[in-house]
C-alpha positions in Angstrom: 27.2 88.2 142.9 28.6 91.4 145.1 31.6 93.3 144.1 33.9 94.1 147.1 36.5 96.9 147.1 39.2 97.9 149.2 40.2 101.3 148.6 43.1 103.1 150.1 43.1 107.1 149.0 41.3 106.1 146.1 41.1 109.0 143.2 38.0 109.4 140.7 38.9 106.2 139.0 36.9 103.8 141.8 34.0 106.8 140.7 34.3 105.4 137.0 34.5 101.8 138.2 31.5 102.1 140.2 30.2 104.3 136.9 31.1 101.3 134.6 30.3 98.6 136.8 26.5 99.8 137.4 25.7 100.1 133.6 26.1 96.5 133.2 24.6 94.9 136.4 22.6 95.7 139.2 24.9 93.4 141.5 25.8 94.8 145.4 28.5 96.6 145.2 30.5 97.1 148.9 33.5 99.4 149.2 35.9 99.3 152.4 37.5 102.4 152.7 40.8 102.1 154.6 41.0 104.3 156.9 41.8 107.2 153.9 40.7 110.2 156.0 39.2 113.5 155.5 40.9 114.4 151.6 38.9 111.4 150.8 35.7 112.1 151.9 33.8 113.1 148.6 35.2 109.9 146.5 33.4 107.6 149.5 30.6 110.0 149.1 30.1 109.7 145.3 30.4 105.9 146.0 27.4 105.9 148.5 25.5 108.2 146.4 25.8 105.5 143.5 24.3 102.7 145.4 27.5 101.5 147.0 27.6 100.5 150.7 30.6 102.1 151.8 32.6 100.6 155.1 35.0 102.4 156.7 38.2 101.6 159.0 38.9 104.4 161.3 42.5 104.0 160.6 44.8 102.4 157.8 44.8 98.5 158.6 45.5 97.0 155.6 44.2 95.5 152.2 44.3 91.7 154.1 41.9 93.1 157.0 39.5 95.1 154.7 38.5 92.3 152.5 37.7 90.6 156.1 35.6 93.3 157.2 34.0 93.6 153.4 33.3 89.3 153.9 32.2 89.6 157.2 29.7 92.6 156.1 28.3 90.4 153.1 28.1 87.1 155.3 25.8 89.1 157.3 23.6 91.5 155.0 23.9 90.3 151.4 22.0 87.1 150.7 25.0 86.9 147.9 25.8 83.4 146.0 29.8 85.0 145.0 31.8 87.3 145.9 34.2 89.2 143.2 36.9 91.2 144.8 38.3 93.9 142.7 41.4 96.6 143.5 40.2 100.4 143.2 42.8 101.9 140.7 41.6 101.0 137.3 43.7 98.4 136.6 40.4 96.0 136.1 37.7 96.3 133.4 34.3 96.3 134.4 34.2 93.3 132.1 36.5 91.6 133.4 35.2 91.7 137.0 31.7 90.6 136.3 33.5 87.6 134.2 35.4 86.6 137.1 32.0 86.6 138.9 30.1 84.8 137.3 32.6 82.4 137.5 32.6 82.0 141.0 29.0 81.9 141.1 29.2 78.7 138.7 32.3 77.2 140.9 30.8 75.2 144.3 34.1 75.1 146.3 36.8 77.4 145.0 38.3 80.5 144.0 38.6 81.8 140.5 41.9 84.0 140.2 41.8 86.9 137.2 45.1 86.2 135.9 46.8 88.6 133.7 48.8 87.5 131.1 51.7 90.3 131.4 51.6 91.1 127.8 52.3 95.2 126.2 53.9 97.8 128.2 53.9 96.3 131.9 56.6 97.9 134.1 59.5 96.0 135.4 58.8 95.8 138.9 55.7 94.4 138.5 56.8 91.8 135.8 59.3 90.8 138.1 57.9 90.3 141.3 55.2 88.6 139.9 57.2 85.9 137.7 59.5 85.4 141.1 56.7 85.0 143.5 55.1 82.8 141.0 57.7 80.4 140.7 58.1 80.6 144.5 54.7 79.4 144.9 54.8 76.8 142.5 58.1 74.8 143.5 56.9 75.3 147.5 53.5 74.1 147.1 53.7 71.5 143.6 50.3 74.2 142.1 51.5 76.2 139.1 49.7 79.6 139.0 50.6 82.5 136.5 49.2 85.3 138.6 49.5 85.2 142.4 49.2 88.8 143.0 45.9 89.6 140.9 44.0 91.6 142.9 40.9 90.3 140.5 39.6 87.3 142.6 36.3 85.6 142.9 34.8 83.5 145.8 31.8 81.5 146.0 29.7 82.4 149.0 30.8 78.8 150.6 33.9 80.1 151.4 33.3 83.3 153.1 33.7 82.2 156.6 37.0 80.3 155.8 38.2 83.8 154.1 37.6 85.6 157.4 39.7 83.3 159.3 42.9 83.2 157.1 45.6 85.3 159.1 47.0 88.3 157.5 46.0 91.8 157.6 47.9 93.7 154.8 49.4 92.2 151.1 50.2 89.1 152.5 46.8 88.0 153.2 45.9 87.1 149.5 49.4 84.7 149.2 48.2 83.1 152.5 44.9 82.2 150.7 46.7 80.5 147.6 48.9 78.7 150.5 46.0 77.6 152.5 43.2 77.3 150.1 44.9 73.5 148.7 45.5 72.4 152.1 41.2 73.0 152.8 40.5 71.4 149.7 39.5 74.7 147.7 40.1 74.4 143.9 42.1 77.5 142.4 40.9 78.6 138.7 42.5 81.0 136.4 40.4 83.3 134.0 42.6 85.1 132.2 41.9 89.0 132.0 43.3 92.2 130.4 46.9 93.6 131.9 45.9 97.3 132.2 48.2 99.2 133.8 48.1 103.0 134.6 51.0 105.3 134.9 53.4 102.9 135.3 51.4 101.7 138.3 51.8 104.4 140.6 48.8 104.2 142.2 49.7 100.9 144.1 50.2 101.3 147.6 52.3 97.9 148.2 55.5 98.4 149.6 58.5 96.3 147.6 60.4 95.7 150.7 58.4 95.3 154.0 55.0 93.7 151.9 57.3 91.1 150.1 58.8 89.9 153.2 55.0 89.2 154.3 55.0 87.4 151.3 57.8 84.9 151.6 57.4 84.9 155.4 56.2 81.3 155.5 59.4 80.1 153.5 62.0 81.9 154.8 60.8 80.7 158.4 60.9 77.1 157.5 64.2 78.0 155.5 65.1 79.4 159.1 64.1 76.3 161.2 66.0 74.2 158.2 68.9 76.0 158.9 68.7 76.2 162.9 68.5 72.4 162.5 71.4 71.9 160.4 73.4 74.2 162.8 72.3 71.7 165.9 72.9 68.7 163.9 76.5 69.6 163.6 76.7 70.7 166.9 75.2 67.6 168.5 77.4 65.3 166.9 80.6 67.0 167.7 79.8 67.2 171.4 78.4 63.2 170.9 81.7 62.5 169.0 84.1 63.4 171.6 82.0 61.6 174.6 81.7 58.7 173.1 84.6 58.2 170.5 81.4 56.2 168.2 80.9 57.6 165.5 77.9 55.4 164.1 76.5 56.3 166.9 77.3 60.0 167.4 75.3 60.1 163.7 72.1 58.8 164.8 71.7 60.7 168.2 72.5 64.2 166.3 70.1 63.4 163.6 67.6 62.5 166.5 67.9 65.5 168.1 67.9 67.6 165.5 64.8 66.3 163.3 63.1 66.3 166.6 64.0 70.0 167.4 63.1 70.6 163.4 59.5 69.0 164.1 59.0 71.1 167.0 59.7 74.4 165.4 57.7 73.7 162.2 54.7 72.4 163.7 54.8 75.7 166.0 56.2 78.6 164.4 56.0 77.7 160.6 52.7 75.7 160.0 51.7 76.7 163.5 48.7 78.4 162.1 47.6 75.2 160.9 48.5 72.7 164.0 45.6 70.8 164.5 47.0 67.8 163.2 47.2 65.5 165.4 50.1 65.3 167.1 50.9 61.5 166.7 50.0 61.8 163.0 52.1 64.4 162.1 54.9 63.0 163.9 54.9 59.7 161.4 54.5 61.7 158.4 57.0 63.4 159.1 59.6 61.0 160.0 57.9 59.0 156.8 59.1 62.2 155.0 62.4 62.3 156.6 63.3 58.9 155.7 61.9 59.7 152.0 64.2 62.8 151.9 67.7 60.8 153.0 66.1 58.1 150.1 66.5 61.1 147.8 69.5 62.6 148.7 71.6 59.3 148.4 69.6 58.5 145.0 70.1 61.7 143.7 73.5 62.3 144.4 74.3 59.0 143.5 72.8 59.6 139.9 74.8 63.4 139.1 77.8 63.0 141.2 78.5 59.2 140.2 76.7 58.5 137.5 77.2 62.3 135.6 80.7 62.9 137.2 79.6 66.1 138.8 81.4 67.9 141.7 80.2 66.6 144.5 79.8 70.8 145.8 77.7 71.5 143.0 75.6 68.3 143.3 75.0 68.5 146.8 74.0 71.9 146.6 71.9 71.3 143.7 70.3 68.0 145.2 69.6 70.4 148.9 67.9 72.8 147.1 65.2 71.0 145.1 64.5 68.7 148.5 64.1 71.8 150.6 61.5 72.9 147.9 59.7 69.5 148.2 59.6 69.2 151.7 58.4 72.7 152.2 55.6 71.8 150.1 55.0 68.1 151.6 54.7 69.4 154.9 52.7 72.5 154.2 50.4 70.1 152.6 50.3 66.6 154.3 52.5 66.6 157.4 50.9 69.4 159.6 
């Protein structure tokens, strides 16, 4: 295996990793320093005088593109069967690590996730975010994970060249993996690890706001398109309405246009990344999925706010919800 870390204005404790690391294995070990500057010279320079082959970014670009240039490195000068990626703050043991790679040296096409398990003194924010973006992931994509921001991942050497493709420069690149890695095929293990966290995680350079929104990018666009749709939908049948007094008719041409306008944006903006499909074939899946959706929506309505005597409000809004979260997830997955 080779151990890859990004480091961003690391301090002496990616000297003790490295330290730890190389009394238990004589693995590779690769560090990408971030563009860190001068102050941070002589940690990079202990690193290199341990054995580490230290990369460096002339300026800050961000964890997503120095893992790329750390896989692209490897790819090309390490004759390496995994790759274990591990953060430079302490916050994994050097047991741990080698655990997770030899794991991905046993796994033929996946990765293998160190998942923490949250348990002790872990501070709020990070409790939080990760139990949100956790259940985010798992209603938009149907794949339960407990840990979708462990920096602790492992790779098997196959898919190095897919990793180097994956858009995303900064934090968002690792959710983009999770979100792209079932559409390729790739399997996604958990290991579970030690939760070690060190002064309340100060060290951690993501940014609560702006890196989030990276995160949830991908779902608040097709949230956006969803509601851009809606919007033109109601247009489109008002304007239909009053031209031609036919209501039945007014219906079908709005939905027409609107679904249509839906597709477009999706397939360009929100999966865009992803658009080879081919166009015919995503077209029927996703009117397939269209009419499976309406299927729902009358079923399911039918059931609370008939059957169960619910508001209709509260049902409709309940019934919208969960549909948005499935079709987010059937389209990610099978439509584009």
């Amino acid at each position: 295996m080779t151990v890859l870390i990004p480091a961003y204005e690391p301090d002496s404790r990616l000297v003790e990793l490295i330290a730890n690391l190389r009394r238990m294995t004589d693995a590779p070990i690769v560090v990408v320093d971030d563009g860190s500057g001068e102050r941070y010279r002589e940690v990079f320079r202990q690193a290199g005088d341990a054995g580490c082959t230290v990369l460096t970014h002339g300026t800050n670009r961000g964890k997503g593109s120095a893992l790329k240039t750390g896989f692209r490195y490897i790819l090309e000068h390490v004759p390496s069967a995994a790759v274990v990626c591990a953060d430079s703050d302490g916050q994994h043991t050097p047991q741990d690590i080698l655990a997770v790679g030899r794991a991905s040296e046993a796994a033929e096409s996946g990765m293998v996730l160190g998942s923490r398990q949250f348990t002790g003194r872990v501070p709020l924010r990070s409790r939080f975010g990760n139990r949100l973006t956790s259940r985010v992931y798992g209603a938009a994509t149907g794949t339960p994970i407990g840990d979708t921001q462990t920096g602790l991942r492992g790779y098997p050497r196959s898919m190095l060249r897919w990793l180097c493709q994956v858009p995303g420069e900064r934090f968002e690149y690792e959710m983009n993996l999770l979100l792209e890695a079932p559409v390729q095929g790739y399997a996604i293990r958990e290991l579970p690890i030690e939760t070690v966290y060190l002064n309340g995680n100060e060290s951690s350079h993501f940014r609560p706001v702006a890196d989030s929104l990276k995160i949830y990018l991908p779902i608040l666009k097709f949230c956006a398109a969803s509601l851009v749709s809606g919007a033109l939908d109601f247009l489109l049948l008002l304007l239909l309405q009053a031209l031609t007094s036919n209501l039945l008719l007014s219906v079908v041409l709005a939905r027409a246009g609107s679904s249509a306008a839906n597709y477009a944006v999706n397939r360009k903006l929100v999966f865009g990344r992803r658009s080879g499909t081919a166009l015919g074939r995503s077209v029927r899946r996703y009117y397939a999925l269209a009419a499976l959706i309406l299927g729902l929506n009358y079923g399911l309505l039918s059931v609370l706010h008939t059957g169960l005597g619910v508001p209709l409000i509260p049902a409709k809004l309940a019934v919208e919800g969960l549909l948005f979260l499935l079709s987010f997830g059937v389209q990610r997955r099978f439509v584009y």
